[in-house]
N, C-alpha and C positions, 0 to 999 in steps of 0.2 A: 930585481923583482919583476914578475910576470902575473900581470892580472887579465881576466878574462875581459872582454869591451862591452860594456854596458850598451846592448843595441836598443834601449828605449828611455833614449832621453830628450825628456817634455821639450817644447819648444819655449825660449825665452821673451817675455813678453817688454815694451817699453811701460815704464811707469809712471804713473799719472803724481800731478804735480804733491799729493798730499804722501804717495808711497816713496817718493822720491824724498823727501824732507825723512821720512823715518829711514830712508837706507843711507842719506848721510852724514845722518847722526847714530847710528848703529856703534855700538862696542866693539861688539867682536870683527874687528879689520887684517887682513892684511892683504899682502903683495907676493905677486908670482914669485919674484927674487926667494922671498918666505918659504912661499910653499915647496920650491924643488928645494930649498935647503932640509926641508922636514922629512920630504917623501926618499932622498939620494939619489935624485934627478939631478941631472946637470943641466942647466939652463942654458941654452944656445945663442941667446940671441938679448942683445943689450942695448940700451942708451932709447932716449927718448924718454915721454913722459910713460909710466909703468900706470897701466889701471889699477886701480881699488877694488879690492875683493872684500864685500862684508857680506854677514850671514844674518836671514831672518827664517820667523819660525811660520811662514806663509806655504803653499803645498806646492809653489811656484818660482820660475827663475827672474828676474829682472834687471834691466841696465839700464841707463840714466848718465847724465853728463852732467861732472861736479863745478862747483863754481870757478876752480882754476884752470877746467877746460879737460882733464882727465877723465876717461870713460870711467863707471864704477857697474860694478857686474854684481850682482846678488844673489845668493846663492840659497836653495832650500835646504835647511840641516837637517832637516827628518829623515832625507833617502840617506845619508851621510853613514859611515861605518864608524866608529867608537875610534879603534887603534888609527893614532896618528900617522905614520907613515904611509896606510891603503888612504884615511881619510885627505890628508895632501892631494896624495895623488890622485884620486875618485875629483877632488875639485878643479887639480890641472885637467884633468880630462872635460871636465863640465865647460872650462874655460876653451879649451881647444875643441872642442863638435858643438857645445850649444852658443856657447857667443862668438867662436867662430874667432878668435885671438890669433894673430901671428904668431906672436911670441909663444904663447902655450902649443900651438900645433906646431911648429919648428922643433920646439924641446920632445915633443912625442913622436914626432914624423920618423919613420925606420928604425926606431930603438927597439921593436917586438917587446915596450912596457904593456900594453891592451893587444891580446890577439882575438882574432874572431873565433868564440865559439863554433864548431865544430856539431853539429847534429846529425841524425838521421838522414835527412832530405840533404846531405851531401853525399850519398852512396859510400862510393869506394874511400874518402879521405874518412867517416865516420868507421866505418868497418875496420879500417888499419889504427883508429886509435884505439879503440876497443879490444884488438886482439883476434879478430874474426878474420876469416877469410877475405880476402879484398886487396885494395892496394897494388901497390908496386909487386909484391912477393906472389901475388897470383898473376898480375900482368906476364911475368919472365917465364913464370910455370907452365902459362896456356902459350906462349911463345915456345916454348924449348919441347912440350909436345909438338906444337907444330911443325915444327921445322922435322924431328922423328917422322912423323906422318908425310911428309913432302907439301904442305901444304904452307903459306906464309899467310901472317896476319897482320892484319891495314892497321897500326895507330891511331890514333881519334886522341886526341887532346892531350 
């Protein structure tokens, strides 16, 4: 699976002693182990105490330290996608850039699961996904006139 990387996500904030008690006591819980089982992520990295992942319906993220000494990370379900497998993985992701988890960024680290969108204001790598002129296949073109003409061209990046 290949999702696009969500380049705007909120910053996580710590939680005061009363948002804390409702995150953990929150229903809906689990754990990384969980989530890459749901998304068909493979989990890289094991052992130690695994944080607590629960969900609330607040427009914000939060983390907090449970009474056995386990981080516990809280998650907003509103930006969340419906289907389970993107929704797992949308929260590995949340886990690994917004609380900043070993464990979640080691399981996503070099797998090309989130790549960066790709726009306009990339020039030549936007053009070649599009289909347009651009890219490598004009780079060779204005190369192999040149070399016809007697002339050679500098590379740049």
């Amino acid at each position: 699976m290949v999702f696009e990387a969500n380049l705007f996500l909120p910053a996580a904030v710590p939680l005061s002693s009363s948002e804390r008690i409702v995150a953990l006591k929150a229903r809906s819980r689990t754990n990384l182990s969980a989530l890459c089982e749901r998304s068909g992520i493979t989990l890289r990295v094991t052992g130690g105490v695994e944080p607590i992942v629960a969900f609330w319906n607040r427009p914000y993220h939060g983390y907090t330290i449970a009474d056995n000494g386990a981080r516990c990370y809280v998650v907003a379900r509103d930006t969340l996608p419906q289907r389970d497998p993107e929704r797992a993985a949308r929260v590995i992701e949340i886990l690994a850039y917004v609380f900043f988890d070993y464990a979640a960024r080691e399981t996503v680290c070099d797998r090309g699961i989130f790549v960066y969108p790709i726009g306009p204001e990339h020039g030549r790598a936007w053009l070649a996904k599009i289909g347009r002129r651009g890219g490598a296949a004009r780079t060779e073109r204005k190369s192999a006139t040149a070399r016809r003409n007697g002339r050679s061209i500098v590379r740049r990046g």
